[in-house]
N, CA, C and O atoms as a printed pandas DataFrame, in Angstrom:
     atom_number atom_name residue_name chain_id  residue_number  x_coord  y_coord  z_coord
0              1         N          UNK        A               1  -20.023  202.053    5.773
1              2        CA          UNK        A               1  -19.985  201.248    4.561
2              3         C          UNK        A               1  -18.534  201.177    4.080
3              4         O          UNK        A               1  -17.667  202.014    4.333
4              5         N          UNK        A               2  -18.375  199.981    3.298
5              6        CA          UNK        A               2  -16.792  199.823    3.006
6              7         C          UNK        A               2  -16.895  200.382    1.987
7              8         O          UNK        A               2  -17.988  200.655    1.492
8              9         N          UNK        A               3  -15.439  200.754    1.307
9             10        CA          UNK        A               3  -15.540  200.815    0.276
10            11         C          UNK        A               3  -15.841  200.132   -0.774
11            12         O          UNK        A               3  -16.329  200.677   -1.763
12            13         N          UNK        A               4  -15.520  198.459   -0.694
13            14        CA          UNK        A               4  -16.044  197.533   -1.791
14            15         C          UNK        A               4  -17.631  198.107   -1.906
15            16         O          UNK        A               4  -18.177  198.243   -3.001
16            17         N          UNK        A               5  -18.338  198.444   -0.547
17            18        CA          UNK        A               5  -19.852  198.025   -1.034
18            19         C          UNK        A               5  -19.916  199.681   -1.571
19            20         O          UNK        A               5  -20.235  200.035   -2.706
20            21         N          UNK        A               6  -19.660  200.262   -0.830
21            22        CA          UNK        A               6  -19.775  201.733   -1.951
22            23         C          UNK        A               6  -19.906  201.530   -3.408
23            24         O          UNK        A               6  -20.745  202.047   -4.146
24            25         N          UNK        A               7  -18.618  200.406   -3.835
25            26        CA          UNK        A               7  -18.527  200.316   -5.257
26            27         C          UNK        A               7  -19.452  199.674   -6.001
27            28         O          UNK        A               7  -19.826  199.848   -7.161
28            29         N          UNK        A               8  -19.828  198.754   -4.998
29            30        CA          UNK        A               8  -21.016  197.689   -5.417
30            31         C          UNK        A               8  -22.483  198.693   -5.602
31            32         O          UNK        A               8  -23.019  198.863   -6.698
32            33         N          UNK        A               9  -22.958  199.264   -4.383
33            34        CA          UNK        A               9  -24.064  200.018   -4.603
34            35         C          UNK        A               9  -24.084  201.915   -5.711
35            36         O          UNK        A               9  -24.827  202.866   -5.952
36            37         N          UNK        A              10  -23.170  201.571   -5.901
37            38        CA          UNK        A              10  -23.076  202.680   -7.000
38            39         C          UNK        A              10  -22.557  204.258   -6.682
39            40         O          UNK        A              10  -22.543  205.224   -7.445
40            41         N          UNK        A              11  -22.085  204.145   -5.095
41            42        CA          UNK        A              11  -21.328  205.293   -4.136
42            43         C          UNK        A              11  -20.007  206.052   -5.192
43            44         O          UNK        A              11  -19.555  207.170   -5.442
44            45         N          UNK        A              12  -19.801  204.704   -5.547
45            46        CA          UNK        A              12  -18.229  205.236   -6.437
46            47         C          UNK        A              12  -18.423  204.851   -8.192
47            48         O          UNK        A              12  -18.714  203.811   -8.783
48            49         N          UNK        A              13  -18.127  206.131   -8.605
49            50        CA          UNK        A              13  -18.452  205.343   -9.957
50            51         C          UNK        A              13  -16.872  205.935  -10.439
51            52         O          UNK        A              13  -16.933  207.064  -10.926
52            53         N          UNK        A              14  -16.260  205.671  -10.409
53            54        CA          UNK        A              14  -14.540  205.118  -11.534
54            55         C          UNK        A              14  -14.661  206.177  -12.482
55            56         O          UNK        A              14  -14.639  207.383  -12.237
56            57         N          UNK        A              15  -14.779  205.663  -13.496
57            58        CA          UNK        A              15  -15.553  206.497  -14.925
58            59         C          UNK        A              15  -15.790  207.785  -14.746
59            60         O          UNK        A              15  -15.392  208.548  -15.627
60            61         N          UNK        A              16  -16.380  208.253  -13.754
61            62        CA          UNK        A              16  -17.000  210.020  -13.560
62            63         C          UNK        A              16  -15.686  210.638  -13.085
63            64         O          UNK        A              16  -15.599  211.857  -13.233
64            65         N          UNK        A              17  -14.846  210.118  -12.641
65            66        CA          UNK        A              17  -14.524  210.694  -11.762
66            67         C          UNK        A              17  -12.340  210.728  -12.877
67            68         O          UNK        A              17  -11.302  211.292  -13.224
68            69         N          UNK        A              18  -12.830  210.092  -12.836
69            70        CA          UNK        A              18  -11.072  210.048  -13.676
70            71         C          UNK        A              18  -10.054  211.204  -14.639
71            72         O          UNK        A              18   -8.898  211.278  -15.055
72            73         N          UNK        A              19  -11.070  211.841  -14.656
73            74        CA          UNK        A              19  -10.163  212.713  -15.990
74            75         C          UNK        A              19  -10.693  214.216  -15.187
75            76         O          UNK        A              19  -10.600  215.264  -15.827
76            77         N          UNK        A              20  -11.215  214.236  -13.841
77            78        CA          UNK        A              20  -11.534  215.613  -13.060
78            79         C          UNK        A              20  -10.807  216.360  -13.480
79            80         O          UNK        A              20  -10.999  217.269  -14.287
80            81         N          UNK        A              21   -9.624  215.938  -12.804
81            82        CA          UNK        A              21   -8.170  216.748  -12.323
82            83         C          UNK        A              21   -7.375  216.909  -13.869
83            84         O          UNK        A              21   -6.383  217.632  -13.951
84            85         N          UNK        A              22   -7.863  216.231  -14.973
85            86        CA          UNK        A              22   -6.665  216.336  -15.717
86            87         C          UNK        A              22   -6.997  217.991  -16.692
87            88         O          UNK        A              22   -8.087  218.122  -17.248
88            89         N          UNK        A              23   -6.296  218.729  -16.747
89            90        CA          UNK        A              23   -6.305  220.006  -17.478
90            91         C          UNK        A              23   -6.504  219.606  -19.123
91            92         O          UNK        A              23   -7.447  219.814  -19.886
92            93         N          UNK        A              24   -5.615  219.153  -19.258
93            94        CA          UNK        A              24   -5.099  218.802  -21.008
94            95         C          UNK        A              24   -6.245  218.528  -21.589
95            96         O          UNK        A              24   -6.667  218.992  -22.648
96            97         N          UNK        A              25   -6.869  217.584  -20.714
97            98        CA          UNK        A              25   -8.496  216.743  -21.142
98            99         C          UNK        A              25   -9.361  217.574  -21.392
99           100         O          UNK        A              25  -10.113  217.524  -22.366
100          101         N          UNK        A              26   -9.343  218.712  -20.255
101          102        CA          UNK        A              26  -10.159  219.906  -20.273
102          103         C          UNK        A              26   -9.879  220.737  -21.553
103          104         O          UNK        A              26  -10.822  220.988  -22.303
104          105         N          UNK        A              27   -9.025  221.037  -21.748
105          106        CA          UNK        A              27   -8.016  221.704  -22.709
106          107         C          UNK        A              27   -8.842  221.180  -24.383
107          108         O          UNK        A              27   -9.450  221.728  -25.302
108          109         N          UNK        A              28   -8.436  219.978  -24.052
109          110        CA          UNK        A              28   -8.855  218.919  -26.031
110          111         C          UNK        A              28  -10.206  219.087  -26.563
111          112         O          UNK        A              28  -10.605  219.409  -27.682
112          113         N          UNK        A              29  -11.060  218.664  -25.025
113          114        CA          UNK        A              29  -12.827  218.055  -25.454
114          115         C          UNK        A              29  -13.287  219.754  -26.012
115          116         O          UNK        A              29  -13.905  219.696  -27.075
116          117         N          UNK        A              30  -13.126  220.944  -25.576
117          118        CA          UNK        A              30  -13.628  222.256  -26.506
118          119         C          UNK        A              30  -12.946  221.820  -28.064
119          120         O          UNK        A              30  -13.447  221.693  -29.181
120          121         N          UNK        A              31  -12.119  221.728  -27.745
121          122        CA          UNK        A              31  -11.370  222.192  -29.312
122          123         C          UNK        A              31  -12.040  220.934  -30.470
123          124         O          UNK        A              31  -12.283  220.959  -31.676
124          125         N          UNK        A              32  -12.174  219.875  -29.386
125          126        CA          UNK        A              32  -12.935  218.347  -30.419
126          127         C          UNK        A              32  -14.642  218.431  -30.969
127          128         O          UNK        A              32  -15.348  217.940  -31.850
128          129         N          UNK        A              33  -14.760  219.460  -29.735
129          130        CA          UNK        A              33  -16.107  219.777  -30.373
130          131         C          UNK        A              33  -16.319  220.602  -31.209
131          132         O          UNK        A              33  -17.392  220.546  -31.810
132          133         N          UNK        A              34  -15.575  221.408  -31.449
133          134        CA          UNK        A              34  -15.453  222.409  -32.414
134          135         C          UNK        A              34  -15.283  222.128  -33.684
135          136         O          UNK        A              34  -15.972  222.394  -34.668
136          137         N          UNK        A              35  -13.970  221.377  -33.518
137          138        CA          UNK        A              35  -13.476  220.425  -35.262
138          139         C          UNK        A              35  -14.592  219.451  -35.637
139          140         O          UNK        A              35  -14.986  219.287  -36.792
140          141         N          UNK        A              36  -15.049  218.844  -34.601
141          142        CA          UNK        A              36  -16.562  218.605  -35.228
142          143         C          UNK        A              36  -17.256  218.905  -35.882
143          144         O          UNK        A              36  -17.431  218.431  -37.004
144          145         N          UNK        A              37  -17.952  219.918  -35.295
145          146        CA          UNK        A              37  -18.707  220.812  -35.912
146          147         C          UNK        A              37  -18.357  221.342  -37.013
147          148         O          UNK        A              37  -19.271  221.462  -37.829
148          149         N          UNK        A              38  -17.064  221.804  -37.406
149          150        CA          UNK        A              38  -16.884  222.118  -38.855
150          151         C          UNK        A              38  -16.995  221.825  -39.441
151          152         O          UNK        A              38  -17.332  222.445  -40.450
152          153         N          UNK        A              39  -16.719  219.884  -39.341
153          154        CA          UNK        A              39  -16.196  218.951  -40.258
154          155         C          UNK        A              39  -18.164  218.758  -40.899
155          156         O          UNK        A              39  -18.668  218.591  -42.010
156          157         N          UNK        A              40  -18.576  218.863  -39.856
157          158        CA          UNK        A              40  -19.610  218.026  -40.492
158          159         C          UNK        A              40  -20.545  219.341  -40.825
159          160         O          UNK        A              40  -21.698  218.976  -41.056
160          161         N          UNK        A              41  -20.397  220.580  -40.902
161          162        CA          UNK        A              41  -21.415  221.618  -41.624
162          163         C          UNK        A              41  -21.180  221.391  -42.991
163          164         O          UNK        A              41  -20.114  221.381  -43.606
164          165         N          UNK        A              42  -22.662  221.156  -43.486
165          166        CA          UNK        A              42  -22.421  221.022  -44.980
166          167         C          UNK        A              42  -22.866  219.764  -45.185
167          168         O          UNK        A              42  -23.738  219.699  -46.052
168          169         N          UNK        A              43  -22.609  218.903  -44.758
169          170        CA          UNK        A              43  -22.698  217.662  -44.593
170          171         C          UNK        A              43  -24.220  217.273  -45.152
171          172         O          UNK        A              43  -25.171  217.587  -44.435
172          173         N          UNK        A              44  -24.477  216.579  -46.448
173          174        CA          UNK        A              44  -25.537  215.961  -46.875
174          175         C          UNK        A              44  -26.604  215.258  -45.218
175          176         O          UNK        A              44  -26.240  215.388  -44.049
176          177         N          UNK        A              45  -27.615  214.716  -45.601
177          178        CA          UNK        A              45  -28.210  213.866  -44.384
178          179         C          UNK        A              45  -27.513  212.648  -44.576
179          180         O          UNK        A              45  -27.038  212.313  -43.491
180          181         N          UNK        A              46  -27.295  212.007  -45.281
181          182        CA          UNK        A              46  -26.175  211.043  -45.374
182          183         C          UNK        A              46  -25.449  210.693  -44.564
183          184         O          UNK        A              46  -25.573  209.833  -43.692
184          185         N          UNK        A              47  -24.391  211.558  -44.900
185          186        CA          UNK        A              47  -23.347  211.658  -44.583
186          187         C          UNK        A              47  -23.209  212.333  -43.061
187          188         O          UNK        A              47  -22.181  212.277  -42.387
188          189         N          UNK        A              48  -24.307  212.908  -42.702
189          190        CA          UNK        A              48  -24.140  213.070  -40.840
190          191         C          UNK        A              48  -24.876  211.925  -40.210
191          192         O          UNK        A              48  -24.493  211.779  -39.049
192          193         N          UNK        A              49  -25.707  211.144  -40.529
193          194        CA          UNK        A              49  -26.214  210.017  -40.416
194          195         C          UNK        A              49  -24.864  208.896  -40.708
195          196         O          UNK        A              49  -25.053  207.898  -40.013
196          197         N          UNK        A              50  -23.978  208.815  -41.272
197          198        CA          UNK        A              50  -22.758  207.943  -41.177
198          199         C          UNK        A              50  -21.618  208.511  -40.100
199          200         O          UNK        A              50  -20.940  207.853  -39.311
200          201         N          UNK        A              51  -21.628  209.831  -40.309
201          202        CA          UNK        A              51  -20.399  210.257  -39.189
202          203         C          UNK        A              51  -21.212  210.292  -37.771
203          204         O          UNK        A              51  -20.693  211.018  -36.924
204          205         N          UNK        A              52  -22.029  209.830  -37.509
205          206        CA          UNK        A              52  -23.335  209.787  -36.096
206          207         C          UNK        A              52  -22.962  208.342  -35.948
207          208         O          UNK        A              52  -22.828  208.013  -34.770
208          209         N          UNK        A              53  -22.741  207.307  -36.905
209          210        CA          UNK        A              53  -22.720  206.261  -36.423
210          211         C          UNK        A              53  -21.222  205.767  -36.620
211          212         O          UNK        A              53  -20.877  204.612  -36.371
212          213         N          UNK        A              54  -20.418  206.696  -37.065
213          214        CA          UNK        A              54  -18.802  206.026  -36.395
214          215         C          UNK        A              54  -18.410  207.140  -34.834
215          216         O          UNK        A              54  -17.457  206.798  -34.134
216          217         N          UNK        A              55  -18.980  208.022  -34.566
217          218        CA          UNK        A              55  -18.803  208.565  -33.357
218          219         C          UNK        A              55  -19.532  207.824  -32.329
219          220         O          UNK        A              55  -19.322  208.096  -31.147
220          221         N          UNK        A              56  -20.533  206.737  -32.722
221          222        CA          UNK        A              56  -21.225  205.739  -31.748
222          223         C          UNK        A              56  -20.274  204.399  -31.931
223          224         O          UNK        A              56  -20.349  203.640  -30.965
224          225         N          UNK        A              57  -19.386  203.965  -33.001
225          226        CA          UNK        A              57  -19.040  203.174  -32.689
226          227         C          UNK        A              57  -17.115  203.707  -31.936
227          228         O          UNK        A              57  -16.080  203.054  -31.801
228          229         N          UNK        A              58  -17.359  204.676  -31.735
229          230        CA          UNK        A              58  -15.922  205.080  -31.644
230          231         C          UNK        A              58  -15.958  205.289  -29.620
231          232         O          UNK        A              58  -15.150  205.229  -28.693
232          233         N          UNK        A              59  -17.248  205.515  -29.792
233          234        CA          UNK        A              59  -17.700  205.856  -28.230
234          235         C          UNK        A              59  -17.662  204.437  -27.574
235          236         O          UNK        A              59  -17.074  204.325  -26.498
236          237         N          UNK        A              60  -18.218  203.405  -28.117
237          238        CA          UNK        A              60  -18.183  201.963  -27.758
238          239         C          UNK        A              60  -17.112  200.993  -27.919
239          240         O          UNK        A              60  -16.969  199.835  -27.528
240          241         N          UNK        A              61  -16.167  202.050  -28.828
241          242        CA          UNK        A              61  -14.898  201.056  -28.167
242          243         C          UNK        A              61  -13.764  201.569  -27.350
243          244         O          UNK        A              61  -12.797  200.906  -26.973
244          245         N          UNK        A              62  -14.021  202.967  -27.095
245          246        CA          UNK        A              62  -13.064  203.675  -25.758
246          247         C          UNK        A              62  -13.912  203.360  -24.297
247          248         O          UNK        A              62  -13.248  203.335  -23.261
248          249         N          UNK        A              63  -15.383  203.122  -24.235
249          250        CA          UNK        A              63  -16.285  202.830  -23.536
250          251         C          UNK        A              63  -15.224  200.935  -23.050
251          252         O          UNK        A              63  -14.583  200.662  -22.036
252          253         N          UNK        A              64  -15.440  200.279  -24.014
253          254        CA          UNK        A              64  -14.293  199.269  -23.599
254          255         C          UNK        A              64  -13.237  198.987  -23.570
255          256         O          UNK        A              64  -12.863  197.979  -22.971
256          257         N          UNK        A              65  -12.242  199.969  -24.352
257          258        CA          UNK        A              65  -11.069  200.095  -23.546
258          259         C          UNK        A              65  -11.165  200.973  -22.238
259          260         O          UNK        A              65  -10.274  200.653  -21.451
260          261         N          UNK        A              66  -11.834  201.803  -21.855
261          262        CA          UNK        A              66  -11.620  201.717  -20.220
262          263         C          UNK        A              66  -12.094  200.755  -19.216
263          264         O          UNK        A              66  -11.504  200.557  -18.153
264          265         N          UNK        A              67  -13.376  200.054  -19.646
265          266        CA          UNK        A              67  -13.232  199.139  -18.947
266          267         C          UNK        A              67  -12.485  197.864  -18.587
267          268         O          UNK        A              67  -12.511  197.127  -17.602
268          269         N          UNK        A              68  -11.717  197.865  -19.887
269          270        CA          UNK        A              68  -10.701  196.461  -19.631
270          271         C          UNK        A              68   -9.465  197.415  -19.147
271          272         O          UNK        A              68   -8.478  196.682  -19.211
272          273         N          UNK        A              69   -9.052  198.720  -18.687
273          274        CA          UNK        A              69   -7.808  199.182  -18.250
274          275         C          UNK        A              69   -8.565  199.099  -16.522
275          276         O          UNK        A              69   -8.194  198.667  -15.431
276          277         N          UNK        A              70   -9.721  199.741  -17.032
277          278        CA          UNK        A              70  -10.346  199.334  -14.913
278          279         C          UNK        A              70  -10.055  198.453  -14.637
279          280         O          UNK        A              70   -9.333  198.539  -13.643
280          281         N          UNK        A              71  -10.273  196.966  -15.136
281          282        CA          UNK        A              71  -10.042  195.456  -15.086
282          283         C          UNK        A              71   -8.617  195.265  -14.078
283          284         O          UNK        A              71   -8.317  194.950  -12.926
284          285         N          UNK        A              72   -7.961  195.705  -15.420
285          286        CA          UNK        A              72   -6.315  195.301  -15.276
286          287         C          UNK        A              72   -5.897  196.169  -14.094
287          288         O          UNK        A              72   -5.337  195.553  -13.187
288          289         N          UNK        A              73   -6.048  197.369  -13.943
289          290        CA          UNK        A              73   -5.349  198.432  -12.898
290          291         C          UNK        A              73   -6.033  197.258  -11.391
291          292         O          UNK        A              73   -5.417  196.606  -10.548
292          293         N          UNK        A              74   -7.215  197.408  -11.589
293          294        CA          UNK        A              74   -7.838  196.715  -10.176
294          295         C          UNK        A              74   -7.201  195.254  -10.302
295          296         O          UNK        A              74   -7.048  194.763   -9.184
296          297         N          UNK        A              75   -6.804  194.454  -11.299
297          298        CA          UNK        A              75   -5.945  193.214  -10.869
298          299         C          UNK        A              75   -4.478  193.413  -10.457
299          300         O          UNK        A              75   -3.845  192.602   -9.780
300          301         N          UNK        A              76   -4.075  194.398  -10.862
301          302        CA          UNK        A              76   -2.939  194.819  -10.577
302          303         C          UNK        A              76   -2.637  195.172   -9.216
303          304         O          UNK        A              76   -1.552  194.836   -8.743
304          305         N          UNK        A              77   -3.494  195.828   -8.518
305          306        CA          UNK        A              77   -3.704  196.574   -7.413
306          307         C          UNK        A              77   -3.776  195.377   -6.355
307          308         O          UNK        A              77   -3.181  195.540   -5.290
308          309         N          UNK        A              78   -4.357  194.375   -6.546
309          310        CA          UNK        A              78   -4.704  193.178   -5.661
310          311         C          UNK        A              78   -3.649  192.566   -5.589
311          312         O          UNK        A              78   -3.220  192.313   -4.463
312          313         N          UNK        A              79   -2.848  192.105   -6.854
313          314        CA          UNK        A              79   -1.471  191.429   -6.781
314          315         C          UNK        A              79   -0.693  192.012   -6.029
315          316         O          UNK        A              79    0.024  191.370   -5.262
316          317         N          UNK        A              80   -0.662  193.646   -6.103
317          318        CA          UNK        A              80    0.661  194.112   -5.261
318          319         C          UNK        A              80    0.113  194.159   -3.871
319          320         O          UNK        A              80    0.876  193.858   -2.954
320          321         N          UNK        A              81   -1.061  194.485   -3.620
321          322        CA          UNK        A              81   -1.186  193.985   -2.146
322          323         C          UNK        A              81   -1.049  192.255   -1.772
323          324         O          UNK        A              81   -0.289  192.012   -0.835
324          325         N          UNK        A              82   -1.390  191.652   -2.106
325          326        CA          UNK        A              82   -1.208  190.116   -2.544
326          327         C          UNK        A              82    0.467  190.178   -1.948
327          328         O          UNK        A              82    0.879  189.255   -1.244
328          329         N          UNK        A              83    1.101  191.012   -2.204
329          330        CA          UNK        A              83    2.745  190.436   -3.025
330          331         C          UNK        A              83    3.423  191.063   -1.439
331          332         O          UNK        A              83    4.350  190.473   -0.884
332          333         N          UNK        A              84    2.737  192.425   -0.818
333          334        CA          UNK        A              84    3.091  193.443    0.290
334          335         C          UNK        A              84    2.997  192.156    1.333
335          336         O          UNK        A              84    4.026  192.232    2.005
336          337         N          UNK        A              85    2.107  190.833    1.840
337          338        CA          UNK        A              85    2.224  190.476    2.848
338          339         C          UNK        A              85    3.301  189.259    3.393
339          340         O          UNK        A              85    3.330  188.949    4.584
């Protein structure tokens, strides 16, 4: 199987795989969950019912900024092979 169809049938998924290797990343997401959690103990039902729905809209727009940086990197990638022949 090529790799295009890998990508096509769901062999490669982009997204899972991107931030493996990075330490720092590893490093932040404990400490983000944590400041979380502080922020919101105490927290009326309200008010975790509003901070629930800007962490859903905050998720849906890094959710599309990576997909429009996938976009661009993979147009990018084609041009410079494009440009190599």
């Amino acid at each position: 199987m090529t790799t295009l169809e890998d990508l096509w049938y769901g062999n490669i998924a982009p997204f899972e795989h991107y931030l493996d290797g990075n330490e720092k990343y590893r490093e932040l997401l404990p400490i983000m969950a944590q400041d979380r959690e502080k922020l919101s103990e105490g927290f009326q039902p309200e008010k975790t019912e509003w901070l629930e729905k800007y962490d859903a809209i905050l998720n849906e727009m890094a959710s599309m900024a990576e997909v429009e940086a996938f976009k661009f990197g993979y147009k990018l990638a084609v041009k410079m092979m494009i440009e190599t022949k």
